[in-house]
N, C-alpha and C positions, 0 to 999 in steps of 0.2 A: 559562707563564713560562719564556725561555731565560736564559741568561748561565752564566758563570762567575763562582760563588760561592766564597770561600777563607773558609772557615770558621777563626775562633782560637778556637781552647778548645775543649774537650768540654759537648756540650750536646746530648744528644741526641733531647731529643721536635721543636726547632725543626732540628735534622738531617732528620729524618724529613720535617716540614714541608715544607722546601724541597724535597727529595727529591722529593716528591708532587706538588710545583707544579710538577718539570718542568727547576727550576736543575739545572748541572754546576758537583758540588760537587769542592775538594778543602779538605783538613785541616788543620791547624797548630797542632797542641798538644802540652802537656807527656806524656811516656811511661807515666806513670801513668797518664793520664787514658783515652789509647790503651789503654791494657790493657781498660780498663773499658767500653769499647763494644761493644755485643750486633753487631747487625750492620754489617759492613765493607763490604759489596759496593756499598752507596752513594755510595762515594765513589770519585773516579776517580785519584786519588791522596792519601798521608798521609803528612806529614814529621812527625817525633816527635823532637821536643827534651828533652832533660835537664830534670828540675826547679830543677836550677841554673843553668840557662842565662840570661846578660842579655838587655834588652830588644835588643843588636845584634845576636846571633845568632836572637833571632825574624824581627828584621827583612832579616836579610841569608836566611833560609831563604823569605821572603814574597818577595824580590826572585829569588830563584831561580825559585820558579815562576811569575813575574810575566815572566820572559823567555823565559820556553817556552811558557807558555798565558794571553796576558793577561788578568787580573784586572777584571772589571767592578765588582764592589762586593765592602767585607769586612763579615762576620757576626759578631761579636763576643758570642754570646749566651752565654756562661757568665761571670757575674758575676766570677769570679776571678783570669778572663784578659782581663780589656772594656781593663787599661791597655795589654796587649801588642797589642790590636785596636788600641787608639786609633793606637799609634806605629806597626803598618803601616799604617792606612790613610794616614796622615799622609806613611810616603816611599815609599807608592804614589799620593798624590794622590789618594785618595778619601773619599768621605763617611764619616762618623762622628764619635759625641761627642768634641770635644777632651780631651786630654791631662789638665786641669786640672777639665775637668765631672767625668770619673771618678774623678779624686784626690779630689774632694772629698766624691763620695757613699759610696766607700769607707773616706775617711779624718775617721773622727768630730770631732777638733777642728777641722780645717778646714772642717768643715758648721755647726758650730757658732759659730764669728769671722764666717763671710759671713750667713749668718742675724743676727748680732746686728747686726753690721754695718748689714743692711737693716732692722733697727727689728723684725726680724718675729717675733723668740723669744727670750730673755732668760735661758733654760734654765742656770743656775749650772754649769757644766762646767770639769774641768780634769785635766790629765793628770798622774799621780803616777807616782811611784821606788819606793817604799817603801812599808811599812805606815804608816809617821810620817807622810808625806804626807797617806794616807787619812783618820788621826785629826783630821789638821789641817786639812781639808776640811770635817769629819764638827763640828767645833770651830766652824764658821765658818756653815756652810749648815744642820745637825741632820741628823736621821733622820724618816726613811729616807733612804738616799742607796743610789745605785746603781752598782755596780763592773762594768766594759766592757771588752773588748780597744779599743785604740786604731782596729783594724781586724779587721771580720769580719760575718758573716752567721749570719741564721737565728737570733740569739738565741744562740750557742755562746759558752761563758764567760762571760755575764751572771749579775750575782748581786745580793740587791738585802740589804742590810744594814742590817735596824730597829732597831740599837740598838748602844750602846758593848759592849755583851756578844758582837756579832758580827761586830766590827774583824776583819781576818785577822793573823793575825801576820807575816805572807810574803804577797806577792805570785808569780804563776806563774812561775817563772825565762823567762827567755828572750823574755817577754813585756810590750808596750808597753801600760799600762792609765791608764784615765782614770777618774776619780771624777762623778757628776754627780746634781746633783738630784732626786730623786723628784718622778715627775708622777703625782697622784692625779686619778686620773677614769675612763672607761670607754676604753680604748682601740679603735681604729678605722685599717682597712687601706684608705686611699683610692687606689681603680684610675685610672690618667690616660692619655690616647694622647696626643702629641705631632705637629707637623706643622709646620716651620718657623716653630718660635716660637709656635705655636696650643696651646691647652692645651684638651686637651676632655674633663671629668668621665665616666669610666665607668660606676666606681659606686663605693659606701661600702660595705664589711664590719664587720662587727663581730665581735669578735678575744675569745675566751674564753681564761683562762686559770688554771693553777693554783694556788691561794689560798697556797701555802705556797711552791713553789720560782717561783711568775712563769711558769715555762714554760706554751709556748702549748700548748690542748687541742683550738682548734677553731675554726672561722669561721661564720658566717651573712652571706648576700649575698641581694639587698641589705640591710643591716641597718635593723631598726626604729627609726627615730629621726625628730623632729618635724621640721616644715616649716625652723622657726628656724636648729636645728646642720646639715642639710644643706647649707642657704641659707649657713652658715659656712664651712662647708668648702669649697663652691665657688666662693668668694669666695677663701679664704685657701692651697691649695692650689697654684693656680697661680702664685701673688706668688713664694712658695715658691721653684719650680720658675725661673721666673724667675731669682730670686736668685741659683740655684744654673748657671742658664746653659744649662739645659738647652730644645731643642732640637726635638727628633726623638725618635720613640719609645716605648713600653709605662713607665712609671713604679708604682712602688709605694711611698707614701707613710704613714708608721705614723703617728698623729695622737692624741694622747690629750686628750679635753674636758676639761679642768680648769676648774673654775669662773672663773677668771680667761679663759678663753677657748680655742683650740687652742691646742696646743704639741706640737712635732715630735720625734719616735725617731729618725728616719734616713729616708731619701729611697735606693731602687733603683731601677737605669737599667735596670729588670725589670719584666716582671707579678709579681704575689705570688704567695711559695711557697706551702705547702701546702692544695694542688688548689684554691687561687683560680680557676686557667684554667679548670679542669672546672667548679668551680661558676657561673662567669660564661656559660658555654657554655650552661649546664643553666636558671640563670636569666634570663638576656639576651638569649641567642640569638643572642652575638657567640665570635669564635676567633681571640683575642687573639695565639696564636702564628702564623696565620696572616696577621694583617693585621699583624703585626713581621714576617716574612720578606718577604713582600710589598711594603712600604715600605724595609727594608733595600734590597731588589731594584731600588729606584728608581721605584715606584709610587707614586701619591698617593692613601693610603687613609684620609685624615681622615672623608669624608664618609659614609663607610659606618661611623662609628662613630658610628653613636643607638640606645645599648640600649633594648631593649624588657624590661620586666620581667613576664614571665610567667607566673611562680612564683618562691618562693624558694627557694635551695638551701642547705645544712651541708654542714658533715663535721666530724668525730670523732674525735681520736686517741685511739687505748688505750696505753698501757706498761703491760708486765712488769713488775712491782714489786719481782720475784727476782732478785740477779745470779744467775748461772750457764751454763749450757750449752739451749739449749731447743730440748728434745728434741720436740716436735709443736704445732701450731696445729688449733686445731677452733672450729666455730662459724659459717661462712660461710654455710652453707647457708641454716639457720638464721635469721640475722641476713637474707640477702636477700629472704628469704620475705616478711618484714614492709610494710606497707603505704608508699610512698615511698621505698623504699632503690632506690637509684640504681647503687649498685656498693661492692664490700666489696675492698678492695684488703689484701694480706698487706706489709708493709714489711721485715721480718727470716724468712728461710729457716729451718728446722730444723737446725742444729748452728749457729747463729750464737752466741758468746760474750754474754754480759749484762753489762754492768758496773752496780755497783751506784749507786745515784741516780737522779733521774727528770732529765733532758737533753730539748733540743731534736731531738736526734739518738738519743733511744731508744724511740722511738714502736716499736710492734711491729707496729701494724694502721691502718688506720682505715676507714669508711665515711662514704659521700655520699648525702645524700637530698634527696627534695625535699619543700616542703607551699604550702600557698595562703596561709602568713604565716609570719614568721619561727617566730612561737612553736610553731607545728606542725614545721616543718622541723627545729628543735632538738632537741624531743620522739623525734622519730621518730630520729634520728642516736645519742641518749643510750639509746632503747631496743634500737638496732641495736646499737648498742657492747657492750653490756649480755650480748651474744650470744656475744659474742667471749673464748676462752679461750687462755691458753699453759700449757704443759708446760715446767717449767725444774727442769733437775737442777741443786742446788745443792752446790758442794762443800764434804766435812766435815759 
């Protein structure tokens, strides 16, 4: 694969990706993000913008090196910077999700009006000022209800509120939050590829998580479920996707069965986080980041997406349960000896800070395994886990 690839945003396993396949990549992202990338030598140039930069000065740094080395397609794979992708591809004239597909998989109420819009989820949502807001939400819809950033990923600032005893009194300063509905049922992470308008079911995860803070612990792929809910989901999925305008591309669709039928979390213009890629790889025998660099590149890789399911795969997250300082990880060995473990990944280093509470983002380990049905794979991931220790100085 040749061309020239201008990457927006930092992303770097589908960096890598491309790398491999052969593109001439160059960079365009925020300075932070720049900080944060292991190896540079891949890329053959990097413009690094302020984190306050507006969407013109992305685009006039994109135009820059669009007149020294032009541009065949842009890469937009970090979900945080897909709107700054959208508006250079747009005044470079090239492919990518419009302006407004992104807004709205980013921006919660507006995924929620065009969905209602199109008859296809009815999810009670609404975006609140105040804690008066929330009560009056909470007055209207009951409990549980569930408190959201207006925008964000991975579950970060979600909270789910069972009862008038667990109203906040403040909302986050600084921060746009929406009230919304509780959906009871098992929730479910549906994998989709895109292809001009074609929607072709990957697969269906099934999403564990914990009983007290909601945060996620874990996935199994493909998940065990009857002929009936899958036959639903790949019915109701693409309408979805549809609705929302989308395209082209790797989708990650959260889907929770409630007895009334599906109803939708949020919709990403991504594969699913945590190690969905690896587990789809390990179970399917497809490499989801590959065939999104691939198609970004101007390839038509619809048809090579027919998982095979060969096994099933997990993973497992652990949290430290201590704030603190932690001071050593043990347990990998251990834990990979076990019969199906796949790999035992460390997510937090030794002197890493702990804040206290269990978060999306305080996972400290996890491991992947595999077994011949869900309920072994699970099994195996929970006794892996199991293996896994931290060392946390706590202070005081």
């Amino acid at each position: 694969m040749s061309g020239h690839l201008l990457l927006v945003g930092g992303a770097e396993p589908q960096h890598a990706t491309a790398h491999r396949l052969g593109a001439r990549l160059s960079l365009l992202a925020d300075v932070s993000d720049v900080r944060r990338l292991g190896d540079l030598s891949r890329y053959e140039r990097i413009v690094a913008v302020p984190g306050t930069a507006r969407v013109e000065e992305w685009t006039a740094a994109a135009r820059t090196v669009h007149a020294h080395d032009p541009v065949d397609a842009v890469g937009g794979f970090a979900e945080e910077a897909q709107e700054y992708a959208a508006a250079v591809a747009a005044e470079l004239g090239l492919r990518f999700h419009p302006a407004d597909v992104v807004r709205r998989s980013r921006h919660r109420p507006l995924m929620r009006d065009r969905l209602r819009e199109a008859g296809l989820d009815g999810t009670a949502a609404s975006e609140v000022r105040d804690a008066a807001d929330v009560a009056a939400f909470a007055a209207v819809h009951g409990f549980p209800l569930v408190l959201k950033p207006v925008e964000g990923t991975g579950g970060a600032g979600v909270r789910v509120v069972r009862s008038a005893a667990g109203l906040p009194d403040t909302l986050p300063p600084g921060s746009r939050m929406m009230a919304e509905e509780y959906l009871d049922g098992a929730e479910f992470g549906v994998q989709t590829f895109s292809e001009r308008g074609l929607h072709r079911i990957v697969s269906v995860a099934q999403a564990f998580a914990d009983p007290v803070t909601g945060v996620r612990t874990g996935h199994c792929l493909p998940a065990s479920i009857d002929d009936g809910l899958r036959t639903a989901f790949e019915e109701y999925v693409p309408l979805v996707l549809d609705a929302l305008g989308v395209e082209d591309g790797p989708t990650h669709t959260k889907i929770v069965a409630t007895p009334a039928g599906p109803r939708v979390v949020g919709t990403h213009l991504r594969p699913g986080g945590d190690r969905i890629v690896e587990l789809a790889g390990l179970a399917l025998g497809l490499d989801l980041d590959e065939l999104w660099v691939r198609q970004v590149c101007g390839e038509r890789v619809l048809d090579e997406v027919r998982p095979r399911a060969v096994r099933t795969a997990a993973v497992r997250f652990v949290t430290p349960r201590a704030p603190g300082l932690l001071e050593r990880c043990y347990g990998a060995e251990e834990a990979a000896a076990l019969d199906g473990v796949e790999a035992v990944h460390w997510l937090r280093e030794p002197g890493s800070l702990l804040a206290a509470g269990h978060t999306a983002d305080s996972s400290g380990a996890c491991v992947v395994t595999t077994g011949d049905s869900g309920q072994q794979a699970v099994a195996r991931s929970l006794a892996a886990a199991a293996r896994l220790r931290f060392v946390v100085v706590c202070a005081g």
